[in-house]
C-alpha positions in Angstrom: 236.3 18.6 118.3 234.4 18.0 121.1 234.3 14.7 123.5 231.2 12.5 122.9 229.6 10.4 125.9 228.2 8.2 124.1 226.9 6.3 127.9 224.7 9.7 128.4 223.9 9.7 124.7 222.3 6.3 125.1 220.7 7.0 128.2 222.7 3.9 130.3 225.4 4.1 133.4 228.8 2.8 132.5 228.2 0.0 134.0 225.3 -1.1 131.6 224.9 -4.7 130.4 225.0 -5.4 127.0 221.0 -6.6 127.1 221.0 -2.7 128.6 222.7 -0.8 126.2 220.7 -2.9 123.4 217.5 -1.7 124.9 218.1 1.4 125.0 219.6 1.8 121.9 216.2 0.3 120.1 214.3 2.5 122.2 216.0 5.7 121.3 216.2 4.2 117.3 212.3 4.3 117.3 212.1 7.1 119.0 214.5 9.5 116.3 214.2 6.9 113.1 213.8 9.8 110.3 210.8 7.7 108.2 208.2 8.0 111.6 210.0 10.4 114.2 208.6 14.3 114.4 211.3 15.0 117.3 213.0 18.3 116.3 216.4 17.2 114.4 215.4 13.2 114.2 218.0 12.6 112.1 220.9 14.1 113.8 220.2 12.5 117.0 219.4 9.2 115.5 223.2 9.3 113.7 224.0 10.3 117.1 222.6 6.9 118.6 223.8 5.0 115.7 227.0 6.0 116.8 227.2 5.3 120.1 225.4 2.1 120.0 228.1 1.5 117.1 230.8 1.8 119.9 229.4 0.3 123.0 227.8 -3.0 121.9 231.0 -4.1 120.9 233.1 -5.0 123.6 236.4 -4.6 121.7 235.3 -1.1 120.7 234.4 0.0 124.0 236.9 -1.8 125.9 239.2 0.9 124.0 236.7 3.6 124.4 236.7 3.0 128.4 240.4 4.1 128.0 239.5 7.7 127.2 236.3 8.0 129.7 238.7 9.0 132.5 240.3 11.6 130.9 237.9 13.6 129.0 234.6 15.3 129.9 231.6 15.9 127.8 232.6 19.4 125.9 236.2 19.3 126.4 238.2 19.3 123.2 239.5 16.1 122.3 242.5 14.9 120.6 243.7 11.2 120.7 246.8 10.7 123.0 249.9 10.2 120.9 250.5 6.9 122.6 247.0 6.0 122.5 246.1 2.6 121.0 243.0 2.5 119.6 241.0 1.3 116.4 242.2 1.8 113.4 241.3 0.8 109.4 237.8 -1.0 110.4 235.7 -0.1 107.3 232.7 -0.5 105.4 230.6 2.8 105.5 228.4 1.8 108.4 229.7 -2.0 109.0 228.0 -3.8 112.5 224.6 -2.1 111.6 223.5 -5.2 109.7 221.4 -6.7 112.5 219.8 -3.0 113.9 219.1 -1.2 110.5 221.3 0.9 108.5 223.3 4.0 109.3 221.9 7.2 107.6 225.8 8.9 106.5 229.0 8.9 108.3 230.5 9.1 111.7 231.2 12.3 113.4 234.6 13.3 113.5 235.1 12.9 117.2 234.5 8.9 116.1 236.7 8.9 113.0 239.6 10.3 115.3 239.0 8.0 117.9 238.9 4.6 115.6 240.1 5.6 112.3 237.3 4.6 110.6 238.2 4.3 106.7 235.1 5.1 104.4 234.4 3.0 101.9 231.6 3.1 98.7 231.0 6.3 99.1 230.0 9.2 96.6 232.0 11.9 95.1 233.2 14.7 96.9 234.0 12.8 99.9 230.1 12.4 101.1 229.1 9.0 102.1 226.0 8.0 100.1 223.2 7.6 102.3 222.7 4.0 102.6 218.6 2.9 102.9 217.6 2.2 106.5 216.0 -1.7 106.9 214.2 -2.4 110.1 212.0 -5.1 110.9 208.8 -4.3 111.6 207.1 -4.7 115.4 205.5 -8.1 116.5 201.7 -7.9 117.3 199.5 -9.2 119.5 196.1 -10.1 119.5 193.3 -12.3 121.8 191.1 -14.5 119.3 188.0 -16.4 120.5 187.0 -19.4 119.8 184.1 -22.3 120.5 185.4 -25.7 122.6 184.4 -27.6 119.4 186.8 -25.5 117.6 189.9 -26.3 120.1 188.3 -30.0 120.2 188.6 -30.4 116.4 190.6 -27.9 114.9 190.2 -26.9 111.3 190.3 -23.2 109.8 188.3 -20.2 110.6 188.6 -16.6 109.0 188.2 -13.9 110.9 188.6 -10.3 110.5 191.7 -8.6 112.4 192.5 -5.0 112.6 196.4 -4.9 110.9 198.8 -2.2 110.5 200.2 -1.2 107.4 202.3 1.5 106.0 200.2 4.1 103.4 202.2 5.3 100.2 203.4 8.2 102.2 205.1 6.1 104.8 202.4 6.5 107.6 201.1 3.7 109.3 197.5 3.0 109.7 195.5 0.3 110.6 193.0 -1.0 108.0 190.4 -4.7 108.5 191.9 -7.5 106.5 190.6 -10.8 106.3 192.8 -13.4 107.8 192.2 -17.4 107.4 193.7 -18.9 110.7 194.3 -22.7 110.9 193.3 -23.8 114.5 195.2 -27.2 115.9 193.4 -29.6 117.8 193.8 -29.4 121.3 194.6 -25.7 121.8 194.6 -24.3 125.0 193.3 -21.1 126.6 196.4 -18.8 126.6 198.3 -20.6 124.0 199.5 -18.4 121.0 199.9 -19.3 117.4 202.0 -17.0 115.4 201.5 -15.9 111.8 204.3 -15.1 110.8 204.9 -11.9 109.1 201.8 -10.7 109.9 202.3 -8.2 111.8 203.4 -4.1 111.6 205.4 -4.0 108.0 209.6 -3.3 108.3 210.5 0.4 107.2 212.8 0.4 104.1 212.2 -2.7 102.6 213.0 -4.4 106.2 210.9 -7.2 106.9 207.9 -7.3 108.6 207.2 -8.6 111.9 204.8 -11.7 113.2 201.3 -11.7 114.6 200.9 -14.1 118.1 197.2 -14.6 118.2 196.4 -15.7 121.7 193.7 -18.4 122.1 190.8 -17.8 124.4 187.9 -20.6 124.5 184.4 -19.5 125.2 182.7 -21.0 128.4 180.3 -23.7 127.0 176.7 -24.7 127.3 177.0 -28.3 128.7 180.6 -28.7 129.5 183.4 -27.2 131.8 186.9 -27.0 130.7 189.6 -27.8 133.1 193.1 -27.9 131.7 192.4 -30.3 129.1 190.0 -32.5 131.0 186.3 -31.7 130.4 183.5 -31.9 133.1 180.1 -32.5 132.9 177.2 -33.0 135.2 174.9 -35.9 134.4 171.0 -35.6 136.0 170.0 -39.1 136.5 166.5 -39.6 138.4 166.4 -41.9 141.9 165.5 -45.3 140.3 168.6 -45.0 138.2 170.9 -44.7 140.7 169.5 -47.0 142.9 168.7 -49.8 140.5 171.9 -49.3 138.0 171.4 -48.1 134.5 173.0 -47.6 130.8 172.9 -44.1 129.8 173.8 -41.9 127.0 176.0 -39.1 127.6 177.8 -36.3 125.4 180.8 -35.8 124.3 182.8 -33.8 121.8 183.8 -36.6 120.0 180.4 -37.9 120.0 177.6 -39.8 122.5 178.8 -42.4 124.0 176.8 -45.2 126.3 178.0 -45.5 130.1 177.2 -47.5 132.7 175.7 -46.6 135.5 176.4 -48.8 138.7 173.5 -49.6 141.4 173.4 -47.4 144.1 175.6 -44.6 142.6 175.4 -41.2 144.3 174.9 -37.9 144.1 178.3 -36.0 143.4 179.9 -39.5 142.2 182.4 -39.1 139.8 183.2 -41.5 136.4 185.4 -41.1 134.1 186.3 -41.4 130.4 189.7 -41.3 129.6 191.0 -39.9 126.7 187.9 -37.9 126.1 189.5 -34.4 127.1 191.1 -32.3 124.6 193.6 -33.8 122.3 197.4 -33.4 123.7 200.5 -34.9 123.3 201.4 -36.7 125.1 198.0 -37.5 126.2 194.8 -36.1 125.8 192.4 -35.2 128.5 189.9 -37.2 129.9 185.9 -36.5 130.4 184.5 -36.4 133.3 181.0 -37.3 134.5 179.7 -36.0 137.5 175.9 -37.8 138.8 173.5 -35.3 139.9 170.3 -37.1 141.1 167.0 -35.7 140.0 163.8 -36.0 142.4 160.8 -35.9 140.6 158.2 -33.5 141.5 155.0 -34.7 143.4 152.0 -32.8 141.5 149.6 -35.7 141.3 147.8 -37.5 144.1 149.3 -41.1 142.5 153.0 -39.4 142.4 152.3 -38.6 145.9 150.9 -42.1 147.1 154.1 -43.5 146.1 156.7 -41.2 147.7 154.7 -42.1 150.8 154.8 -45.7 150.0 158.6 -45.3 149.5 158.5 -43.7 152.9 156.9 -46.3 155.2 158.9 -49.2 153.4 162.1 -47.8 153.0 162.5 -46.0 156.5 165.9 -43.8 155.7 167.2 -41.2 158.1 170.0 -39.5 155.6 171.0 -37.0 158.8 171.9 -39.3 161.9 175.5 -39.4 161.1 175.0 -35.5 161.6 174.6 -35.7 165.4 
């Protein structure tokens, strides 16, 4: 029998990390998995990976698989030394597959030699039975939008999401399903909710993966969202900020009266705390920004005052310019 690489059949230096091996052992498994893959000979080359992936993400098994890498060359033929100590007696038709999907048969005899592996449940004549492969299906992601009232308050929504599922024949499509999604108060642009298995349906009965809905909040009308603070500019006309008023202003928990303070400016900034989005562990505040209005002059009386204004309030707003 021939000597199997199993680094080059994975892909990965000898020197790969575990995290590396894993990789690009589910990359390959994808790749050749016999229910989706039309690569020529899918099946023999996903055994193939199942094999090696069987060996090297075990650091026992490799460890004693290191021994030989030395010695022997891809192609050369291969029998154990008589000293050599490797595996031996490690059973259970396909055992350590449990967490990356079943194996589809048994191990080559290049890996039977090497660790003894002793078959076990398997069909007359000798043949393993063909054990059904389980993997769990792929994690999707999607962008959802959605109103500041909505992150404000929360509540449900249904929306329709494009969803992948597997036809009788195996294939996988993607068909419009109806989805209700409960929205909690106080989400945040770029937070993610996850439904969980919601996403692409498992392969042989494996379970299917979750859906992260990202949030994205729609620029509003009145109000700016920073964070979870809230802006909002507030036109107020001259007399109010000179003289001081109460005023009514909007928020998304409802108007509330402020208080206006004689001679507030332009660009002046009050705040209401607490009146941001909801957050733990505290909500945002609301923030008020004065913006003074000046009245238009149309009228020969709107005119006669501004220039009353003028000769009895002498203002030069610019000599701190010079």
């Amino acid at each position: 029998m021939e000597f199997k690489d199993y680094y080059t059949t994975l892909g990965v230096p000898r020197t790969a990390t575990a995290d590396e091996i894993k990789r690009a052992y589910r990359k390959l498994a994808r790749k050749y998995h016999p229910d989706v893959s039309k690569e020529k000979n899918a099946e023999e080359h996903f055994k193939e990976v199942q094999e090696a992936y069987e060996v090297l993400k075990d650091s026992k098994k490799r460890e004693a698989y290191d021994q030989l890498g030395s010695q022997w060359k891809n192609g050369q033929d291969f029998r154990p030394p008589p000293d050599w100590q490797g595996f031996s007696g490690f059973g259970g038709g396909g055992a350590g597959f449990a967490n990356e999907g079943e194996g589809l048969g048994g191990f080559s005899d290049f890996f039977e030699a090497i660790f003894g592996q002793a078959r076990q449940g398997g069909a007359r004549g000798g043949h393993q039975q063909r054990a059904p492969f389980k993997q769990q299906g792929r994690d999707e992601h999607a962008k959802m939008t959605i109103s500041l009232e909505d992150a404000f308050h929360g509540g449900s929504k249904t929306v329709q999401l494009q969803v992948p599922e597997v036809d009788a024949q195996g294939r996988l499509r993607h068909s419009t399903r109806a989805l209700k999604i409960t929205i909690p108060s106080g989400v945040t642009t770029g937070q993610q909710l996850r439904l969980a298995k919601q996403g692409t349906p498992g392969a042989g009965g494996g379970a299917s993966g979750d859906l992260y809905l990202e949030m994205e909040i729609q620029p509003h009308r009145v109000f700016t969202l920073q964070g979870r603070d809230i802006y909002l500019t507030l036109p107020i006309v001259p007399w109010e900020a000179a003289l001081g008023a109460k005023v009514t202003v909007p928020t998304l928990g409802g108007p509330v009266e402020i208080k206006i303070a004689p001679g507030a400016q332009a660009g002046q900034k009050l705040r209401l705390k607490g009146r941001g989005l909801p957050g733990k562990p505290i909500p945002g505040d609301q923030y008020v920004i004065l913006q003074v209005y000046i009245p238009p002059a149309n009228t020969e009386t709107e005119r006669a005052l501004y220039g009353k204004m003028a000769k009895e309030m002498p203002l030069d707003p610019r000599k701190n310019l010079f």
